[in-house]
C-alpha angles and dihedrals in degrees: 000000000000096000077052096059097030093052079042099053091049096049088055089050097054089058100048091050085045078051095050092052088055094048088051089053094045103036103099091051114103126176125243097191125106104306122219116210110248124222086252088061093258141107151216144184112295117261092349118162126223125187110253107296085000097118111151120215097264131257097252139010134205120209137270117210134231117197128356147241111020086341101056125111132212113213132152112288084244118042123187118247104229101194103081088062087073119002093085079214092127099005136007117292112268128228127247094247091056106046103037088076087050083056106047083040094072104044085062090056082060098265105147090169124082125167130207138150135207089236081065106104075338099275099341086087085056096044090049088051092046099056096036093059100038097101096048095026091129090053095058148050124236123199118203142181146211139168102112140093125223131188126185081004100302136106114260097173147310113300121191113161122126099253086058111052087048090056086050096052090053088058091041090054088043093050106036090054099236141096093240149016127249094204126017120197136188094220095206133004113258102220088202094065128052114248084221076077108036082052093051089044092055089037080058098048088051095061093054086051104231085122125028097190143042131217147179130208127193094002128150119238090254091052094040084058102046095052093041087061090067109034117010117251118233101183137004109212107204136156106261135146136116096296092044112044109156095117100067075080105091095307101096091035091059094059095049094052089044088044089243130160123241110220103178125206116208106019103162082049089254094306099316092102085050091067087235087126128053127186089271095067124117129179125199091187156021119027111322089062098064100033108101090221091068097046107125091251091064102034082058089045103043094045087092081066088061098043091061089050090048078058106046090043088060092046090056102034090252143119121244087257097059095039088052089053099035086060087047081052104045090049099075133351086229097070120103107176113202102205106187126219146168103212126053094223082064092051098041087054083048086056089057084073089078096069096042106104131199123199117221083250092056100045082057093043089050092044094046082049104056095029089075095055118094112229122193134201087021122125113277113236086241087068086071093070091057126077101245 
């Protein structure tokens, strides 16, 4: 029996890696042809047909929206994660001239969200964004953080205080090239202020109109409360996929009552949902070798998690990356997942998640299915109760 799944679970892999090549051949073609709204708010040509996994980004997007009433936000279903281009956390840094054309790229599939942070590099992320979006900064929406302190260019602690955070948001507007910011988020909580006065900082900031949104990352659903009740919260930035699952306690519900957008981080489980990894990988440096999730025990174990999504991503023409954002997608209208990426093919391939439709049976089927599997060094879902 277990000759018969492993020889199983290598077959399917051969295809989906057969899948992922013709993506990469048939990703810049777009159709011209009439275009049918998808259940993701998005369309694509009508009756097009794609090779097996080969789903191209569509012609045209509509919005998702974070937040709601006057602080609500409008930004593509689908943003691109920045911080991969330079914080050598998952690859090497890349250099300016290499990932400004990422960037712009993906404003012409139709992405109008990028997310960076200050801690990114730290500052070099914020500067690349900055000068790859001034020519179309009005067109676009830029998500920033603060809440650390950094000294000879590295990261000392979290810092919070409301001077702070004003003298971040002045380097912020200098790097990033613009005279405000679309989304501002306290990155982590600083245990040493109240979030009563990081949120009437930011409420502050907002009125003299150097940021027009404010946002939380990493926060529990008290604190996320607590800090909604003085300046209104237009997004929540948490870690969240199929791997990592904590926040579907209370987290997600929480928005929804508060009216708050979900923008998830990690949402292809830092590549492992991708089926980049397999149980055999090892890694001598940069994040993933020090993540529990990517220690050779649960990358053995969890692979079973992978295997499901490889077949779900056969039984809906897709790869393991579209069908992990297209579920993000399907749970609530008000996530928006931000996948990063260093090279446009990837992101292009990202944006096929937008045409990949699940019907209410098969969420339930798909859920059924990897709730019974036993994941280990992944958050509990009483973490979620807890500021990170």
């Amino acid at each position: 029996m277990t000759q018969e799944i492993d020889i199983r679970k290598s077959d399917m892999k051969s295809k989906n890696e057969q899948n992922r090549r013709n993506f990469l051949k048939l990703g810049a073609a777009f159709g011209t042809s009439m275009i049918t709204a998808s259940a993701f708010g998005s369309m694509q040509p009508a009756g097009s047909q794609l090779s097996t996994g080969a789903r191209a980004a569509s012609t045209s997007t509509k919005v998702r929206t974070l937040g709601s009433g006057n602080h609500a936000l409008e930004v593509s279903p689908i943003g691109l994660g920045c911080m991969s281009m330079t914080s050598g956390s998952y690859n090497p840094p890349r250099s300016k001239k290499e990932m400004i054309p990422v960037i712009r790229g993906a404003f012409d599939q139709g992405v109008t969200f990028f997310d960076t942070a200050e801690f990114y590099g730290p500052f070099t992320n914020e500067e690349l964004v900055g000068e790859a979006l001034a020519p179309i900064r009005n067109q676009v929406v830029i998500g920033t953080k603060f809440g650390f302190e950094f000294k000879d260019g590295k990261p000392v602690g979290k810092n919070s205080r409301p001077e702070h955070i004003r003298q971040a948001v002045e380097g912020m507007l200098r790097r990033l090239k613009t005279d405000r910011i679309d989304l501002l988020y306290m990155h982590r909580i600083d245990p040493n202020v109240p979030i009563e006065d990081i949120a009437g900082t930011v409420r502050d900031l907002i009125k003299e109109g150097k940021a027009l949104h404010f946002g939380l990352s990493e926060t529990s659903p008290d604190t996320t409360r607590r800090a909604h009740a003085v300046q209104p919260v237009t997004a929540l930035q948490t870690q969240y996929s199929l791997l990592q699952r904590f926040p579907e306690n209370q987290v997600l519900d929480t928005c929804e009552e508060l009216g708050i957008g979900f923008v998830p981080w990690g949402p292809v489980a830092r590549g492992f949902l991708t089926d980049k990894f397999n149980e055999w990988s090892r890694f001598s440096e940069g994040r993933h070798a020090v993540v529990p999730e990517f220690e050779p025990e649960a990358l053995k174990n969890n692979m079973e998690l992978l295997c499901l999504v490889r077949d779900w991503a056969m039984r809906k023409d897709a790869t393991p990356a579209q069908i992990s954002l297209a579920w993000l997608l399907a749970q609530k209208p008000f996530i928006v997942p931000i996948p990063g990426t260093t090279k446009l093919h990837h992101l292009k391939e990202d944006l096929g998640a937008l045409d990949v439709r699940f019907t209410a049976g098969e969420l339930e089927e798909f859920r059924t299915a990897f709730e019974k599997i036993d994941l280990i060094n992944v958050r509990s879902f009483e973490s979620a109760k807890e500021d990170q």
